[in-house]
N, C-alpha and C positions, 0 to 999 in steps of 0.2 A: 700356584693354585691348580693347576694343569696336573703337577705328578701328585697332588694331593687325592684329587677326583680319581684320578685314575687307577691311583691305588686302590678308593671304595670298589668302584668297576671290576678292581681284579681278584675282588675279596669275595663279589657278588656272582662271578662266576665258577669262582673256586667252592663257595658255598655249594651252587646247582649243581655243579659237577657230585660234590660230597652227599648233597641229597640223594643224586638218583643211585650212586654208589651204595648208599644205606638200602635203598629198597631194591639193590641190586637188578639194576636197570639198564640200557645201554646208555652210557655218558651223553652221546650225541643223540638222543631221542629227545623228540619234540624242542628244537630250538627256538621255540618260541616263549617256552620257559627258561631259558639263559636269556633271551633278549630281558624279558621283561625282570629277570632278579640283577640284571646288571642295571636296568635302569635305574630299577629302584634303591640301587647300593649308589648308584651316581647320586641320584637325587640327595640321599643321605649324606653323602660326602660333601658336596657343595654345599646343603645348609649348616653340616659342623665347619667348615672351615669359614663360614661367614661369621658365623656364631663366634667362633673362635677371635675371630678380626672383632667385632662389637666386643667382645670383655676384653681384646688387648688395651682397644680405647679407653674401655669405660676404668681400666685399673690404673691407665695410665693420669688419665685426669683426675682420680681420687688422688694419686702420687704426686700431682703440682697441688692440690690442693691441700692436702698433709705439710708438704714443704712449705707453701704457704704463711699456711699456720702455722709452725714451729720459726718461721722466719717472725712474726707477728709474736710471738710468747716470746722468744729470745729479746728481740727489740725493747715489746713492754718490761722484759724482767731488768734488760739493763737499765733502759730508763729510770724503772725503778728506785736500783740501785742507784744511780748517780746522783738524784735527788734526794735519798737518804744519807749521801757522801757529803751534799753539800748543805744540810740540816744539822751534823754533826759539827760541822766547821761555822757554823752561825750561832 
């Protein structure tokens, strides 16, 4: 989680850095707009990587629940079958 964040962090300073480069500015001016565009890339970073965690779960529990059911169709299908087996032999 840590080198996740931190990678936003270092996206968000690279970005202010490349902002004031476009309006050809001094890089290290006003760092109070680096503090505050790495916050707000931190901030983003931590809410995708939670996000990220809630649809690991939530694809994972559709995936027992699939298996579920296909264990539940295969059962019925045999049953099925064994009962049409022994219909044939009556």
């Amino acid at each position: 989680m840590l080198g996740y964040i931190s990678s936003f962090a270092a996206v968000g300073f690279g970005v202010r850095c490349y902002q004031l480069a476009i309006m050809k500015r001094n890089i290290f001016d006003n760092l109070g707009g680096h503090a505050l565009s790495v916050a707000a890339f931190t901030g983003l970073g931590y809410y995708l990587y939670h996000a990220e965690e809630r649809q690991r779960g939530l694809i994972e529990d559709k995936k027992a629940q699939l298996l579920r059911m296909r264990a539940r169709e295969t059962r019925l299908a045999e049953e099925y079958a064994a009962s049409m087996s022994e219909e044939e032999h009556h």
